[in-house]
N, C-alpha and C positions, 0 to 999 in steps of 0.2 A: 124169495118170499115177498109178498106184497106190502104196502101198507096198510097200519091199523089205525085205527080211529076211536079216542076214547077222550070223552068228553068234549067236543067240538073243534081238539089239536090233532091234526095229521099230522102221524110222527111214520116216515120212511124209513124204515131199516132194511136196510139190506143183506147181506153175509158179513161180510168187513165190520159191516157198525155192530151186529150180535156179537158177532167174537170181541169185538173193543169193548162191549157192554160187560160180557162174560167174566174180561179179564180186570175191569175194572172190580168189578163185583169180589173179583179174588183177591187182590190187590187189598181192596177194601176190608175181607175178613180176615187175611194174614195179618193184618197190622200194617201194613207197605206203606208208608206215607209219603215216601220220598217223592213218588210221582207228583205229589203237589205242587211242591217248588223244585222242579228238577234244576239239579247244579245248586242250591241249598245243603247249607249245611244242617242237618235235621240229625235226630236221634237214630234213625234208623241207619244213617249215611256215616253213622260215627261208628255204631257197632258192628258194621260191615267192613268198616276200615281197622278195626280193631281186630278183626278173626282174619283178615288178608295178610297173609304171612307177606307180601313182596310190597305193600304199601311203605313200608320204612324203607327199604332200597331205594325210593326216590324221593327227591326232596321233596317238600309237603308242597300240594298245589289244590288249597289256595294255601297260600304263607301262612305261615304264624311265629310268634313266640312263643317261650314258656315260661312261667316263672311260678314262685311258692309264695303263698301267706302261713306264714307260720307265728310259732310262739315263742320264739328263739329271744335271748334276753335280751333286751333293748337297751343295756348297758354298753353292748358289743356295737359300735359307731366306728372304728376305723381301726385297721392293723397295728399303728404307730401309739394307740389311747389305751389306756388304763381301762379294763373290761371286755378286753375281744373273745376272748377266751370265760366270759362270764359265765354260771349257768344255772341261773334261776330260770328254768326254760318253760317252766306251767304257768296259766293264766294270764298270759301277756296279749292283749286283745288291743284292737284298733280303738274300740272305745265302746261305751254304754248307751243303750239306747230304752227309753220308757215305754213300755204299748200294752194298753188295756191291763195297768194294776202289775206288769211285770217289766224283769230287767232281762234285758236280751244283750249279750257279748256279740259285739261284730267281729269275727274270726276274717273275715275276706271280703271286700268292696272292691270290686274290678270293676272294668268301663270295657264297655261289647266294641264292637262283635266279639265272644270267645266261647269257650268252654271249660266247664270243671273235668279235669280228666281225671285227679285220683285226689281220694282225701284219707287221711291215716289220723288215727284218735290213741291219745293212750293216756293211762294215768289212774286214777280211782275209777270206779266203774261208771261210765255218766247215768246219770239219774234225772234227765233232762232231756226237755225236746229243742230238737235241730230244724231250723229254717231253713228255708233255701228261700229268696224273694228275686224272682226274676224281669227285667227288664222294665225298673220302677215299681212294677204293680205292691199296695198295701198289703194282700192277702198273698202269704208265701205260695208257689208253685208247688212245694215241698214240703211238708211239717210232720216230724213224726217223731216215736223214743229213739233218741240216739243210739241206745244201746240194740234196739232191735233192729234199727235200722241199719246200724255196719258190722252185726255179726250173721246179717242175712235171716232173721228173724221176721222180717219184716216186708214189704211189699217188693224189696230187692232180691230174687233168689241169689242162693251160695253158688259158685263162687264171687260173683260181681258183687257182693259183700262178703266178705269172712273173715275168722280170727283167728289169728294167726301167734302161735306158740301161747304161753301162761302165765302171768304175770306174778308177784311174788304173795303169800299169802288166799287170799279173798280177789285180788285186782285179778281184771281180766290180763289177756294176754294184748298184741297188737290190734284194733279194728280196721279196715279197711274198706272203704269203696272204691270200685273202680265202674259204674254206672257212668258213663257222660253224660254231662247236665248243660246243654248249650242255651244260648241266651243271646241277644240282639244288639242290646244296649247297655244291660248292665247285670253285675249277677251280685249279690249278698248275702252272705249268709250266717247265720247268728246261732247261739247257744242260750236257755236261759237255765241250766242248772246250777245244785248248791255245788256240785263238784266243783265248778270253775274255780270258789275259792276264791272270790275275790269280793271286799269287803267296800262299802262309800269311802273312800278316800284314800285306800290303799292302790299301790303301783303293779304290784306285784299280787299273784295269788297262790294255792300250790292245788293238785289234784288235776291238771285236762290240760295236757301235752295237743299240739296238733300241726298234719305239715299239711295242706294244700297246694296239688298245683296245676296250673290253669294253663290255659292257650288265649292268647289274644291272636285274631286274624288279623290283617289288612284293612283298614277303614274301604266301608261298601262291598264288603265282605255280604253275599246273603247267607241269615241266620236262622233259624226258623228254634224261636225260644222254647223252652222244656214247658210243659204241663202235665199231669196226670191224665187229663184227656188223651193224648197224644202217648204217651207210653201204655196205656190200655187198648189202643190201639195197634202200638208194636209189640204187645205182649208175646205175641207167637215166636215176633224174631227177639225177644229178650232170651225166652226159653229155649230157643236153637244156638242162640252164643255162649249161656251159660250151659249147655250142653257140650258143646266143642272145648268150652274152657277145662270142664269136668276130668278129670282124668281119668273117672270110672273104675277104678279100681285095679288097673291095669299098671302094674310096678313096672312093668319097659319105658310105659312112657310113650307110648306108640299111636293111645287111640286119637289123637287128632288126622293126624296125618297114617294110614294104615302102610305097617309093615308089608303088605299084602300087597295093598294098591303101587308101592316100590318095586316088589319082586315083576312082577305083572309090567312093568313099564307102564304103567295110569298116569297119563301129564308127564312124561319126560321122553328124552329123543335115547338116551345109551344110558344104560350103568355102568360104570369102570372100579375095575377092584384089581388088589393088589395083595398077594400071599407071600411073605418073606421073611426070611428073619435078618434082622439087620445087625452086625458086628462093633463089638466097641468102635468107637469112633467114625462108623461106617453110615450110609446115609441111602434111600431108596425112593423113587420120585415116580408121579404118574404124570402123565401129559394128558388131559381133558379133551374133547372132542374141541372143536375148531368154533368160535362165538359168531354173533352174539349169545350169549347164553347162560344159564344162572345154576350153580349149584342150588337144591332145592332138597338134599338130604346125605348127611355125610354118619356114615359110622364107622367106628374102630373097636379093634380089640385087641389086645396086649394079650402075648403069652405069659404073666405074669402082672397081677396088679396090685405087685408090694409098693409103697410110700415111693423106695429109692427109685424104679421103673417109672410110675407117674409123672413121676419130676424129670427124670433125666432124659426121657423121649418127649423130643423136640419136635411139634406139628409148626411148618411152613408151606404158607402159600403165598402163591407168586400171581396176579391177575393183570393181563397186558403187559406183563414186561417189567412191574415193579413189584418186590413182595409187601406183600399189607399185613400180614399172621405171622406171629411168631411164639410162641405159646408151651409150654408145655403140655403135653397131653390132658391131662388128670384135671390140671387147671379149666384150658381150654374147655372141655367139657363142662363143668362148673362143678368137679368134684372132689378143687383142692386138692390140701395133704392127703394120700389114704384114695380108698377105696370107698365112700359114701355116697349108696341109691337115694337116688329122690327123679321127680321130674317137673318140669315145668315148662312154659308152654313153646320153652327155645331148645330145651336141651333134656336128657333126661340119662343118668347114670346106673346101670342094673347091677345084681349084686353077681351074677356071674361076668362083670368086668368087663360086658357092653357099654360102650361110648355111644352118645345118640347127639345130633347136632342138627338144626330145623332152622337155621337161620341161612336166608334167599342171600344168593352170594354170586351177582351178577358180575359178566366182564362182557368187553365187547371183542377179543379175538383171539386171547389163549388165555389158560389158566393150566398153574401146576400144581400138586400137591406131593411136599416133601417132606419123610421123615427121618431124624437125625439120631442116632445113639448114643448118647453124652455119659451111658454107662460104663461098669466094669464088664460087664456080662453082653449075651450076645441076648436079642429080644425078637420075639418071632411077633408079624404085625400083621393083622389082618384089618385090610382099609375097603369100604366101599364106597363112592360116590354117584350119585342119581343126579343128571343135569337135565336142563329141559329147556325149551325158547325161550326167548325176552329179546323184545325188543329195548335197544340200545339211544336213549335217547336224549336230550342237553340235562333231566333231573335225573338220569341214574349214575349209583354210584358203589361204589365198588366196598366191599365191608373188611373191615380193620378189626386185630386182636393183638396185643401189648400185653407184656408181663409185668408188672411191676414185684419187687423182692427185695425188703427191708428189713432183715434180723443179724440182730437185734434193733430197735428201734433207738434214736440219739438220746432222747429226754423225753420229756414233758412239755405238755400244753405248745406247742407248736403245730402247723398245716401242712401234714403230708400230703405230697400230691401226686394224685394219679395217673394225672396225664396233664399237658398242656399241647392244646392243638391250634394249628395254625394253617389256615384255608374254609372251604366251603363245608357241611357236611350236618349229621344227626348223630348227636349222643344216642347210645340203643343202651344200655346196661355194663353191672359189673359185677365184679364178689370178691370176696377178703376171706382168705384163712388166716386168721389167729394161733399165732403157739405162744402161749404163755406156759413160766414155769410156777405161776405163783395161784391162791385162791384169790383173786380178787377182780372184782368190774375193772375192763380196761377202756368199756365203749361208751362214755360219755361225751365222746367227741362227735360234734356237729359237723354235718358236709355242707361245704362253701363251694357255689359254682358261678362261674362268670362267665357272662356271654359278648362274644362280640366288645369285649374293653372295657367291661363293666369297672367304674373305679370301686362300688360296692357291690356281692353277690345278690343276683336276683335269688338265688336259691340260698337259703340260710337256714338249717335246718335244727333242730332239737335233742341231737345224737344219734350215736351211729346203730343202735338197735333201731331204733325210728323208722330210719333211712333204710334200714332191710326190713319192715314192715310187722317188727315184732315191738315187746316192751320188755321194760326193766331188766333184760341184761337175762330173761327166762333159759332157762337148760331146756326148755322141750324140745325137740324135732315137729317139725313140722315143714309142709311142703304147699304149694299154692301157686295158679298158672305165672306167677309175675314174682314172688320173692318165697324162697326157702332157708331152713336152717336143716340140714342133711347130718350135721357132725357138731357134740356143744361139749366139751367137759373143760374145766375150770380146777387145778392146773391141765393143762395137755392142749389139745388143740378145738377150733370152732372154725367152721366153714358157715358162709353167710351168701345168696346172692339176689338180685334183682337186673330183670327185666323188664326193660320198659316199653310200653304200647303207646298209647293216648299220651304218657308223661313224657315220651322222646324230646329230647333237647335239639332244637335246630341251631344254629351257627352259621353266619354266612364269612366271617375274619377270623373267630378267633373262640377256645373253647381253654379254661383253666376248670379242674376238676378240684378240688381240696376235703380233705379229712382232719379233722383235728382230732390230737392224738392226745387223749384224756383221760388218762387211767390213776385208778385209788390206790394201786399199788406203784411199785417201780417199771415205767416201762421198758426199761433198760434189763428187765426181765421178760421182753416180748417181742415178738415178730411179725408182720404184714406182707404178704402176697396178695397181691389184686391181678385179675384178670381183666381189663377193659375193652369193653365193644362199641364197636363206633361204624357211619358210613359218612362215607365222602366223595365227592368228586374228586378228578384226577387232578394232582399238584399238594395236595395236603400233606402237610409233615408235624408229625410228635416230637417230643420232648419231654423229660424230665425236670423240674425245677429242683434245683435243693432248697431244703428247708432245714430251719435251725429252730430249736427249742428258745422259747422267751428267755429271754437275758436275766441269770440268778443272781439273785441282791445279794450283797456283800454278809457274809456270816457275823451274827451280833455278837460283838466285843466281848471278847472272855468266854464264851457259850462253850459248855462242854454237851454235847449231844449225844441224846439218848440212844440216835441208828449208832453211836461208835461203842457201847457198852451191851454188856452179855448182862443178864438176868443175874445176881446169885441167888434168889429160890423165888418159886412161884407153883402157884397150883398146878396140878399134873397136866392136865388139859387145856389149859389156856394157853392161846395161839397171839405171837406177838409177829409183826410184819412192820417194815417202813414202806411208807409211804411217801410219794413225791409231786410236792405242788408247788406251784410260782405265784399265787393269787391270795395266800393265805396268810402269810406274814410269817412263815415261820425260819427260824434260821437254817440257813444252806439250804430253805425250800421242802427240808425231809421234817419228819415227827416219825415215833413210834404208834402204832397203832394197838391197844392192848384188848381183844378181843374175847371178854370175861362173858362168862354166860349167867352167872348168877352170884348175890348176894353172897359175900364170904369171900370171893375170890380175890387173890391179889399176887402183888409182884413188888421184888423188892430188887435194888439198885445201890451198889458200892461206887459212891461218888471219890475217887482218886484226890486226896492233898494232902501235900507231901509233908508241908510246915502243919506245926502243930497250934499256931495262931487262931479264935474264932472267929468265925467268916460269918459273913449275913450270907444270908441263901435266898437265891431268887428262882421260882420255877414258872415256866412258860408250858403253855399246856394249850389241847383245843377243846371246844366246846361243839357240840352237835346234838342234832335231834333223835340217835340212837347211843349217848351215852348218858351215863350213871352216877349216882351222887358216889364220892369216895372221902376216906379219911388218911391223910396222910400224917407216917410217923419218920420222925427224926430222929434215929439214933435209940432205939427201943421207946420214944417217950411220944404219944398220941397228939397230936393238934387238936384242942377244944374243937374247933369251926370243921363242921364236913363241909366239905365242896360240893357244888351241885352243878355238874359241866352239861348239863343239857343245854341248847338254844335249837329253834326251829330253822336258824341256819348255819352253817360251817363259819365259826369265825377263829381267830384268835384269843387266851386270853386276856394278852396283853402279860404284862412281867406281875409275879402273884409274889409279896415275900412274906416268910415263910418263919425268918425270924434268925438270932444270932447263935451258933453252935461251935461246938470243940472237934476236932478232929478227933475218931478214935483209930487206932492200928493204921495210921495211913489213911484214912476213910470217914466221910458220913454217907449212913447207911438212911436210904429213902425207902420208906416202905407205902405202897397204893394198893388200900384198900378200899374194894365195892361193897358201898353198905345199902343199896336199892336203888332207886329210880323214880325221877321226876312222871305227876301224875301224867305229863304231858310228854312224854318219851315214846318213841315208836324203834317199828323195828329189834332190833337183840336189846334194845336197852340199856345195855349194861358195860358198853364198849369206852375206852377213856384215850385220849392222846395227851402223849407227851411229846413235849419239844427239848426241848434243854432248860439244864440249872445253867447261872450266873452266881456263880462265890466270890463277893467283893469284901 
């Protein structure tokens, strides 16, 4: 082709430079922008790293950290202080800021190069637009209703926003973004709703929970910061990620990666499978083709996939010579106690008791896969694994599974922990089945993570619905490429898990995981299995920390308590439980919890003494923002004064007396009655705690 001539400019094109033009042109109407700043970190370059299943396998390059800005309560300053275990965890914000006639909550102020990789909301439904202000600029990058904007209502499509399970009432369930928002120099980002609930002068507010967390790179890191420009540009490739993220409808779990494209050899070198049945105690092993090379799709199926089967068949694998998995089946999969379908974008469990497993599991010269039978019975196993190339190189690493198994749980308000790791490597995910035998929230405990010797966690989180991407402790099921709830009943059992993409935790010394274990009931009536995923380089070794429940304060002088007495009469339906806290002041830590539903209702109490002397009577009791005014009687005779135990927080309330009385038969007889509810009462209302009488 010759040259053309327009306007006075000879412009030579050749063939080479058409098709460079051509492709430019394409580049340009897909969204592509990466070409700009090639080897920049750009939005397009995030979401392609996001849908690359083997990018976690190596350590991140260019480096980063990670950490969270959250709303965790700011009481909570060191392990050894008074408040660690705090949890006033809404509206705890960096600070206020004034702009054009409004008040905007700083939620996160990080220093670039980095990236927002996941943001989680929960709490009242927000009623408030969300900022995003990138790399200094006055005018946010980002502005829009919070609420539309993280339940994918908004210019984010679902999945890369959605909401995940229901929250109690009216409240929504969890929100979530998982969009990257990268930024250069600096990223901000604010709230200015009434939810936040936070007043001039107050520290605290209640209403909008939040966990953020971010990647900082490497100083001279290139960044290439978020715009709206620039994401309307990769809008093609937003809609082809959020498509792959999609499950489609498809309960195997399969449509990312196709079943098909497996059977077929599509991108792999062999399949190797294994048809047995393995005998109590008995164990059957495959040898994987010869590396480097990476698993890239492993399933299983059980002749049997009752509860005891799950658990008791034992998946180990062995890569180069050390085994990294160790796992129980059912677990490993991420589907806990039981037999519970769901899928997500690692793993995905079916209801005819296919196992599905998509996490790249490179080695550089052998890998084994061994199954163990820890049963009574004999279990017939059907295993297949799909491996494929990979080059072997100083960032890849080889991927790890740990079981962790704590039931019953020790106590209270103490840091279970899930792993403590030591070497090189990347947090990738985990999940907790819960058995409890009681109805009550066990998951107010926040996860603590430290990286690298952290003396405080970068990650300091809001509780552990949170941290699996839901809210309020919701029964829904629900499923999403990054965190699922497959199993919830309350007593019985709950299965919870998360995967992590963008939010991966790198580590190059040292990795402590923590759970606090923070339950309204007795946790000494509950259980914890975790599954944990991790990669690393070769020489890394786990560990278990033990963990002790906070140190219980000395039982108050004289207290006869409420958890050691039986009711003698009470309304038919009213449900009484102890409860057990270390933060509350109550004696031996327990109270009664008296869980009346309405007006009229009550419970009465045969206080043992033996002498027939009269005693003052002292009653200790809690006050909260879901209970009820009452009237207490003495011995058949009414107290003038009702009580009104509401407050907006959990406190004590301190020693109440109550006045001086006769013994009768051996006994004074306590009678708590619900006579209504502060106008400021939420929740059941009508709920009371007792702690113990003191008879002096």
């Amino acid at each position: 082709m010759s040259g053309m001539k327009r306007d006075g400019f000879a412009a030579p094109v050749g063939r080479r430079a058409l098709y460079a033009l051509i492709v430019l042109h394409f580049l340009l109407a897909t969204g592509c922008s990466t070409f700009i700043e090639h080897g920049a970190v750009t939005l397009p370059s995030l979401l392609e790293e996001m849908t690359d299943r083997d990018a976690i396998a190596r350590f991140p390059d260019p480096p980063y950290t990670c950490r969270q800005a959250s709303s965790f309560d700011r009481l909570s300053v060191a392990p050894d202080k008074p408040g660690w275990f705090a949890n006033h965890d809404t509206s705890q914000f960096i600070r206020s800021e004034n702009r054009d006639g409004r008040t905007e909550w700083v939620m996160m102020d990080a220093e670039g190069p980095g990236c927002l990789a996941r943001l989680w909301v929960g709490g009242l439904k927000p009623d408030g637009k969300l900022r995003i202000y990138i790399d200094g600029a006055e005018t946010p990058a980002v502005e829009a209703d919070a609420y539309e904007l993280l339940t994918g209502q908004g210019f984010v499509p679902k999945p890369l926003a959605f909401e995940c399970g229901k929250g109690g009432g009216e409240n929504p369930g969890g929100l979530n973004l998982y969009l990257p928002i990268p930024y250069r120099r600096r990223c901000k980002m604010t709230y200015d709703g009434a939810s936040a609930g936070v007043k001039p002068g107050e520290t605290r507010g209640f209403g909008f929970w939040y966990n953020a967390e971010y990647r900082t790179y490497a100083p001279g890191t290139r960044v290439r910061g978020f715009s709206m420009a620039d994401f309307e540009r990769a809008h093609r490739k937003v809609d082809r990620v959020a498509a792959l993220l999609s499950p489609a409808g498809k309960p195997e779990g399969m449509s990312w990666r196709s079943d098909a494209g497996v059977e077929n050899g599509e991108g792999v070198s062999r399949t190797t499978g294994l048809e047995k049945t393995v005998q109590p105690g008995g164990r059957v092993s495959a040898l994987l083709p010869a590396g480097p090379a990476a698993i890239h799709f492993l399933r299983m199926r059980l002749g049997r996939s009752d509860e005891e089967t799950l658990r008791s068949t034992i998946l180990r694998i062995a890569f180069d010579g050390k085994e990294t998995v160790r796992c129980p089946v059912g677990d490993f999969f991420g589907s806990g106690q039981g037999l519970n379908p769901f899928s997500n974008w690692r793993q995905s469990v079916e209801a005819d008791g296919t196992l599905t497993c998509l996490w790249t599991m490179p080695y550089r010269r052998t890998a084994r896969l061994t199954v163990i039978n820890e049963g009574a019975a004999g279990v017939p196993v059907s295993l297949r694994a799909a491996t494929g190339p990979w080059e072997w190189d100083e960032r890849s690493m080889h991927f790890h599974a740990v079981w962790r198994h704590c039931d019953p749980l020790v106590g209270n308000l103490y840091d279970h922990n899930y792993v403590t790791l030591e070497g090189k490597g990347v947090y990738a995910g985990d999940g907790l089945t819960v058995r409890t035998s009681e109805d009550q929230w066990w998951g107010e405990g926040d996860e603590k993570i430290y990286v690298d010797g952290e003396g405080f966690p970068s990650h300091f989180g809001t509780g552990t619905e949170d941290y699996y991407g839901y809210a309020w402790g919701g029964m829904t099921l629900f499923q999403s490429p990054f965190c699922c709830q497959p199993r919830a009943e309350r007593p019985g059992v709950t299965v919870v898990s998360r995967a992590r993409s963008l939010d991966a935790i790198p580590f190059t010394r040292s990795l402590v995981v923590d759970l606090e274990v923070w339950s309204w009931g007795d946790p000494r009536n509950n259980g914890y299995s975790s599954p944990v995923y991790w990669y690393a380089r070769p020489g890394v070794s786990h560990s278990f920390r033990e963990s002790k429940p906070a140190k219980r304060p000395s039982k108050i002088a004289g207290a006869i308590e409420f958890e050691d007495l039986k009711p003698s009469a009470k309304t038919e339906d009213l449900q009484i439980q102890t409860q057990t806290h270390a933060q509350y002041g109550w004696s031996n830590d327990e109270q009664r919890l008296v869980r009346a539903h309405r007006a009229g209702d009550f419970v009465e109490y045969k206080i043992p003494v033996p002498e027939t002397a009269r005693r003052k009577i002292v009653l200790r009791g809690t006050k909260a923002k879901d209970y009820g005014n009452c009237r207490i009687s003495v011995n058949g005779g009414a107290i003038a004064k009702v009580f009104d135990f509401y407050s907006p927080d959990v406190i004590s309330t301190g020693p109440i007396p109550l006045g001086e009385f006769t013994p009768r038969n051996g006994a004074i007889l306590l009678r708590f009655e619900v006579m209504g509810a502060n106008a400021k009462a939420e929740g059941a209302k009508y709920f009371l705690g007792l702690d113990c009488v003191v008879l002096e």
